[in-house]
TORKOL-4160 file (C-alpha; in steps of 0.2 Angstrom, whole numbers, padded with zeros to 4 digits, m for minus):
234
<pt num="1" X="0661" Y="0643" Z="0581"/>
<pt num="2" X="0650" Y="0634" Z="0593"/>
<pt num="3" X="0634" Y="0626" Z="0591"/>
<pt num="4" X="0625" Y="0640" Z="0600"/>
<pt num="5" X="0630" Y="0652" Z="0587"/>
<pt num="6" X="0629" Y="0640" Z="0571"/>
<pt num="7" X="0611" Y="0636" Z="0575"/>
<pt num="8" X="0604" Y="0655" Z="0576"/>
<pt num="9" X="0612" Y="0657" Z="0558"/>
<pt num="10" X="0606" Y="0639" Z="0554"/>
<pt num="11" X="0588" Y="0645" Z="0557"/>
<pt num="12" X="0590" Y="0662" Z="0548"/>
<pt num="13" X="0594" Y="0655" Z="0533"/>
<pt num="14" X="0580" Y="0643" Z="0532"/>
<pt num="15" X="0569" Y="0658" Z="0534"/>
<pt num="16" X="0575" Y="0665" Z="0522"/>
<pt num="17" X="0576" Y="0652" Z="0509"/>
<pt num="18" X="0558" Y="0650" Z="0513"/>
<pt num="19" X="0553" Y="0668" Z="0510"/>
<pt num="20" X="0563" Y="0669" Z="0493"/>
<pt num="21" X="0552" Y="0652" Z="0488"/>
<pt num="22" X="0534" Y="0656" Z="0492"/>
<pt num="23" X="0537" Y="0673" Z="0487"/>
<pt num="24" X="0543" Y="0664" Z="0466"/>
<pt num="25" X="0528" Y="0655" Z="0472"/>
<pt num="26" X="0517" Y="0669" Z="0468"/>
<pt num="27" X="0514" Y="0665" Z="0449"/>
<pt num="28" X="0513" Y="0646" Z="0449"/>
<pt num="29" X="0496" Y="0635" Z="0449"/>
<pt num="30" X="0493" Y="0629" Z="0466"/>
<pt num="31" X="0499" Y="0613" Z="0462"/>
<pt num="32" X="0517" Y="0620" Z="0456"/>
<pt num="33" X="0515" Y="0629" Z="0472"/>
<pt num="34" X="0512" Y="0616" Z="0484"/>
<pt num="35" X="0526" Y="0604" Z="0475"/>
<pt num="36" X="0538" Y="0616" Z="0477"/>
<pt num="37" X="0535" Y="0621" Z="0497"/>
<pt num="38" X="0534" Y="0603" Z="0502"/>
<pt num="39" X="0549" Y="0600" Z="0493"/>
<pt num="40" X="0560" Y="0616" Z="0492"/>
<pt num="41" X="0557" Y="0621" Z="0508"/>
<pt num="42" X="0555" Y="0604" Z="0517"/>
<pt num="43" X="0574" Y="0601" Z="0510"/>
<pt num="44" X="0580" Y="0616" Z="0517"/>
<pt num="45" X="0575" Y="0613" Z="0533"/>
<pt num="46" X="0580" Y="0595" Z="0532"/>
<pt num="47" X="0598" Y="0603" Z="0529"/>
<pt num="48" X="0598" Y="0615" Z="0544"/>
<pt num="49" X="0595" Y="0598" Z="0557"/>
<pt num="50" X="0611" Y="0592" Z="0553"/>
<pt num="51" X="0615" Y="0574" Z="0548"/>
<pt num="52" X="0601" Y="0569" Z="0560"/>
<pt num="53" X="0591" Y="0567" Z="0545"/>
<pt num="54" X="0602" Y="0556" Z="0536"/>
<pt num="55" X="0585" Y="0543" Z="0534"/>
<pt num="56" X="0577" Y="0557" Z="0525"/>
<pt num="57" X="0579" Y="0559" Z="0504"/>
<pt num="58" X="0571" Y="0561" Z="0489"/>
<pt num="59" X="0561" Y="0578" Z="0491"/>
<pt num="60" X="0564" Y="0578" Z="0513"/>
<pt num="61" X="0553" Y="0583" Z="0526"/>
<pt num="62" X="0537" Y="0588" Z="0519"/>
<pt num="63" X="0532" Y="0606" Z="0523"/>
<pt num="64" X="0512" Y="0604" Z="0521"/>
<pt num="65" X="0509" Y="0586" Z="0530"/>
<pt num="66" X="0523" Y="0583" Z="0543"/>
<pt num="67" X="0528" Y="0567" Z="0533"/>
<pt num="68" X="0545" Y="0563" Z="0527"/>
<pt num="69" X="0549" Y="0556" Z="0510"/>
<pt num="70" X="0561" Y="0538" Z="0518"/>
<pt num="71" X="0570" Y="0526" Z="0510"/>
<pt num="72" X="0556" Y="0515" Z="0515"/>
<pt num="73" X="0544" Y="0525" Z="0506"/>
<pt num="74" X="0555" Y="0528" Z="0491"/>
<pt num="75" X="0555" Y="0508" Z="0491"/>
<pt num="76" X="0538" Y="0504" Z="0494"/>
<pt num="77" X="0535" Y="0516" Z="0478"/>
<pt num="78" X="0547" Y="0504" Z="0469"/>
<pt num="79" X="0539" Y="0490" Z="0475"/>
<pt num="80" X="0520" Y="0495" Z="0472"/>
<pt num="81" X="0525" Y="0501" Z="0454"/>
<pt num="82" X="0532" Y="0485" Z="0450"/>
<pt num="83" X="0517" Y="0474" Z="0460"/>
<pt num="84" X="0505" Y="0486" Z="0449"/>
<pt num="85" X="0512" Y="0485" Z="0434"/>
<pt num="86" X="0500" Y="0481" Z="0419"/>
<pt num="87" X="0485" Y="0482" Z="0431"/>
<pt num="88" X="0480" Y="0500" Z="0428"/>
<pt num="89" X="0484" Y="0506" Z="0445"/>
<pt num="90" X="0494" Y="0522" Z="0447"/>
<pt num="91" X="0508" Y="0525" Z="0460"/>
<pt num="92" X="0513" Y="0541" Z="0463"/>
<pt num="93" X="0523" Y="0554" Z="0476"/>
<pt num="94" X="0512" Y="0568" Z="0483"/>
<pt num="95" X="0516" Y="0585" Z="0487"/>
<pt num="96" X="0517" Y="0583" Z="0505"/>
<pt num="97" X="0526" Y="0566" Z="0504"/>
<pt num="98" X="0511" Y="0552" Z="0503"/>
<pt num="99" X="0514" Y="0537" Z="0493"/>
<pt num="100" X="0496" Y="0536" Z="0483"/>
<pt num="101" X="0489" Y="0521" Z="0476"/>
<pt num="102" X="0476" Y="0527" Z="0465"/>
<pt num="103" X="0466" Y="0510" Z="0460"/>
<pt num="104" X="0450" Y="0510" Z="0448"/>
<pt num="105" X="0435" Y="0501" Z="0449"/>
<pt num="106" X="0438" Y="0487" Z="0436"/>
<pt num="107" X="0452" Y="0480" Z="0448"/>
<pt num="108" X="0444" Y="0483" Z="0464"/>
<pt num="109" X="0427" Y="0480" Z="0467"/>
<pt num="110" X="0411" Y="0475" Z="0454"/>
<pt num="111" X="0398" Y="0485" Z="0453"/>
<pt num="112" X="0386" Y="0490" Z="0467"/>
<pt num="113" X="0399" Y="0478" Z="0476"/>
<pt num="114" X="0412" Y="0480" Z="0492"/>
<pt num="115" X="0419" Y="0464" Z="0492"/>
<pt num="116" X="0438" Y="0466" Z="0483"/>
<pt num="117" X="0440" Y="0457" Z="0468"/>
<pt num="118" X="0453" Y="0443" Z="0468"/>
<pt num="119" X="0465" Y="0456" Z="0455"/>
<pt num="120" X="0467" Y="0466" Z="0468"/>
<pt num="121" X="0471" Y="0454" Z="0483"/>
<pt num="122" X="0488" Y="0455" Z="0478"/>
<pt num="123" X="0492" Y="0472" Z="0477"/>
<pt num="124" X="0486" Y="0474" Z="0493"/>
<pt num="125" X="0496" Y="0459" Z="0501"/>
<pt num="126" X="0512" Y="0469" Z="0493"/>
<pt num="127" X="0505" Y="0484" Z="0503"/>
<pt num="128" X="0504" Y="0475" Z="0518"/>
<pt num="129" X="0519" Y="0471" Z="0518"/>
<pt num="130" X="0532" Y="0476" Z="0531"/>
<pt num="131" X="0521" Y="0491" Z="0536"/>
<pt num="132" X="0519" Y="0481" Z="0554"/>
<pt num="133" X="0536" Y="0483" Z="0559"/>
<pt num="134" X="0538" Y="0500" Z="0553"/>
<pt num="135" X="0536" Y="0514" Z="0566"/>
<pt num="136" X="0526" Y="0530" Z="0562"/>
<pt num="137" X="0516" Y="0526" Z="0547"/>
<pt num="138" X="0498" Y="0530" Z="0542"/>
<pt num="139" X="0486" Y="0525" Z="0530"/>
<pt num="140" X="0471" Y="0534" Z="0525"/>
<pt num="141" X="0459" Y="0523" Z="0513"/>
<pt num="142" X="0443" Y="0536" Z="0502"/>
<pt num="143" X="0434" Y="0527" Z="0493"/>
<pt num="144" X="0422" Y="0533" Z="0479"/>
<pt num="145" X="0407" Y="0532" Z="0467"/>
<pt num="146" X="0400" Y="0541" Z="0451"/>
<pt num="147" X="0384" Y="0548" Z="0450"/>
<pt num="148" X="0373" Y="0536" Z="0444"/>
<pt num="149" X="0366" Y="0535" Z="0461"/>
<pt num="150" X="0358" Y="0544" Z="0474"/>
<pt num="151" X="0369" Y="0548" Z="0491"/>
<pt num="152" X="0358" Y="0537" Z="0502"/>
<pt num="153" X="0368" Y="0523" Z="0490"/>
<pt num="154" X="0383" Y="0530" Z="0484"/>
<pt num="155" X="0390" Y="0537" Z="0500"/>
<pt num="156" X="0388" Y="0522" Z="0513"/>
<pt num="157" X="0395" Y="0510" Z="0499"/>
<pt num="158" X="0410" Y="0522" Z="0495"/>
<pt num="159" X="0414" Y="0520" Z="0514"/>
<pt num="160" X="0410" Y="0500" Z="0516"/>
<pt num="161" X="0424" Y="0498" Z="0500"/>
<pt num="162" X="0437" Y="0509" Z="0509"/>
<pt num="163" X="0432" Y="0498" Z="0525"/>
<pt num="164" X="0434" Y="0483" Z="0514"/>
<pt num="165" X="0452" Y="0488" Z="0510"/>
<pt num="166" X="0455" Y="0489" Z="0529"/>
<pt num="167" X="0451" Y="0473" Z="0534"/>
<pt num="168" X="0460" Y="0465" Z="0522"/>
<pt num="169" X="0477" Y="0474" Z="0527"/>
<pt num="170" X="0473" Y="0471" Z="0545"/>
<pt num="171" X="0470" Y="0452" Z="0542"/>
<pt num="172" X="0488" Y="0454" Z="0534"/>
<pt num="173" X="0496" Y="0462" Z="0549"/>
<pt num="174" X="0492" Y="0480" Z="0545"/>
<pt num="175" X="0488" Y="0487" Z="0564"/>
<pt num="176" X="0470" Y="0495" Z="0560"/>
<pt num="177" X="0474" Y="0511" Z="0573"/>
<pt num="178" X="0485" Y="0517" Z="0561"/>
<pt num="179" X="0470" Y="0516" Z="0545"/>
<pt num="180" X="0457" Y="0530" Z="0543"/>
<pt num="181" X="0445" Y="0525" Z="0530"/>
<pt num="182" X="0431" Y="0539" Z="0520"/>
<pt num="183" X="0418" Y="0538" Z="0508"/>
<pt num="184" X="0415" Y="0554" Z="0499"/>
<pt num="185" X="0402" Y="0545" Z="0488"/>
<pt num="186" X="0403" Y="0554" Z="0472"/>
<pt num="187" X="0407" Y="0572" Z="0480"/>
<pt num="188" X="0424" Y="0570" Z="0470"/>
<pt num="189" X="0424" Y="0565" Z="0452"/>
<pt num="190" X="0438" Y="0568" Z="0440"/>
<pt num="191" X="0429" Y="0563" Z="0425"/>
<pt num="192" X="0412" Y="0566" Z="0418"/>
<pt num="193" X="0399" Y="0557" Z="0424"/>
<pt num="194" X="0389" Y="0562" Z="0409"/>
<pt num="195" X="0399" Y="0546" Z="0398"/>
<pt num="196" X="0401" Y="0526" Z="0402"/>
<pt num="197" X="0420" Y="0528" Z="0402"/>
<pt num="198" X="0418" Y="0544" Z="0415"/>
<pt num="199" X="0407" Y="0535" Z="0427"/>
<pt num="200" X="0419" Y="0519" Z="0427"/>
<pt num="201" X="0435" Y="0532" Z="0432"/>
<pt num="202" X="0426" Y="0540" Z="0447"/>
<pt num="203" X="0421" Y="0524" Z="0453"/>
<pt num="204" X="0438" Y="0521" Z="0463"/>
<pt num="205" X="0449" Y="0519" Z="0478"/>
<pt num="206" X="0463" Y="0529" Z="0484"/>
<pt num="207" X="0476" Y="0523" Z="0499"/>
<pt num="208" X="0486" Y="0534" Z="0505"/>
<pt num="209" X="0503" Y="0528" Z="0513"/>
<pt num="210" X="0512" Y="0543" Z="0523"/>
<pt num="211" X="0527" Y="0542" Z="0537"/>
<pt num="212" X="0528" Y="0553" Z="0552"/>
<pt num="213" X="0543" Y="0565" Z="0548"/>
<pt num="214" X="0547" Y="0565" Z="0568"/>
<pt num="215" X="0548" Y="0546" Z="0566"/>
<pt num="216" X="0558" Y="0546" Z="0551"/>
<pt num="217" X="0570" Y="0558" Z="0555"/>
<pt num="218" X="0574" Y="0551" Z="0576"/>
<pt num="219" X="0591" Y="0547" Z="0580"/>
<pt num="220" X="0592" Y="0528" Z="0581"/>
<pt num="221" X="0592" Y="0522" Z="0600"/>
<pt num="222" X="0608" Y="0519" Z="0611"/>
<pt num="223" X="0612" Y="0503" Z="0609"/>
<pt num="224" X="0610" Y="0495" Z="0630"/>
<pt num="225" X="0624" Y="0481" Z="0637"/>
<pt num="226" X="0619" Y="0468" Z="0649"/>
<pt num="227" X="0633" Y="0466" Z="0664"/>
<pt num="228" X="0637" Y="0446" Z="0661"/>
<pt num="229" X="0632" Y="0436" Z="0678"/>
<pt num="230" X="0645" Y="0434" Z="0690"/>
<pt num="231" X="0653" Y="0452" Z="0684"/>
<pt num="232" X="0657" Y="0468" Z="0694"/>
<pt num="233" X="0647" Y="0483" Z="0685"/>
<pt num="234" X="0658" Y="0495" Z="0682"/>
């Protein structure tokens, strides 16, 4: 059978296998949910390109975000897991294939502060590098703050500490087009603000590492030959 006809099958079944997931989807949490689209269905579809997507594993093109899960990214993780280990900061895999760095306030910055505290200097260096030779990547920077304040306070420091965070990247060869930073002030806590402990969680930074699936998954370049001088081009 030719290509022609393999591909219309191809793309059938990946249809298919899509529908069969979200419709098991329909009792899960909408975390469960997410999880298994960008994974389950971002697979598939990573099988039906063919071994063009060799570059891709772990959990494949992710279905939600456009961002593909590398070997890079899977050794980045590796690297920030082992970079951050002991310091509190978490390292995780999203659902739509971001590497997230979720870093509390006692290692970043000091209170009412957006300098970076020297603990976290070398996390960030560890961050840093190699992401300025590697096509296709993004960074997304949030910062945040408890509610101990009012918004005319919490939300423009919330945003100078995710700036902070992006200066010191592009001082270490981070290309700052490929950063976008927020401050959502204290719009987004995961703990209580009602206790000391709660306050000290939300008072945080998250950086978000993701890779263009169109990027990760190119064919590599055709290598180009140079005619030596003095030789007949054939």
């Amino acid at each position: 059978m030719n290509t022609s006809a393999r591909f219309p099958a191809r793309s059938l079944l990946v249809a298919g296998a899509a529908a069969f997931m979200l419709a098991g989807c329909a009792n899960m949490s909408e975390t469960q949910r997410n999880t298994a689209i960008g994974a389950g269905v971002g697979a598939v579809a990573g099988a039906a390109l063919g071994q063009g997507t060799g570059a891709v594993v772990g959990a494949g093109v992710g279905a939600l975000g456009g961002y593909a899960w590398s070997h890079y990214m899977e050794n980045k993780r590796q690297q920030m897991q082992q970079a951050t280990a002991g310091t509190g900061v978490q390292v995780s895999q999203t659902p739509d294939n971001q590497l997230k760095l979720h870093i509390p306030n006692d290692i970043s910055f000091a209170t009412n502060r957006a300098d970076i505290e020297p603990r976290l200097r070398p996390i960030l260096d560890q961050f840093a590098q190699g992401l300025g030779e590697q096509p296709g990547m993004e960074v997304f920077i949030v910062g945040h703050a408890d509610s101990s304040g009012t918004d005319a306070i919490n939300n423009p420091l919330s945003l100078a500490r995710a700036d902070s965070v992006r200066d010191y990247l592009s001082a270490r060869g981070v290309d700052a087009r490929i950063v976008r930073t927020e401050g959502r002030g204290s719009r987004e806590p995961i703990a209580s603000n009602d206790t000391a402990a709660g306050r000290a969680q939300n008072r945080r930074v998250e950086i978000f590492l993701a890779e263009r699936a169109d990027v990760a998954t190119a064919p590599a370049p055709a290598p180009t030959y140079s005619t030596p001088v003095g030789q007949p081009v054939r």
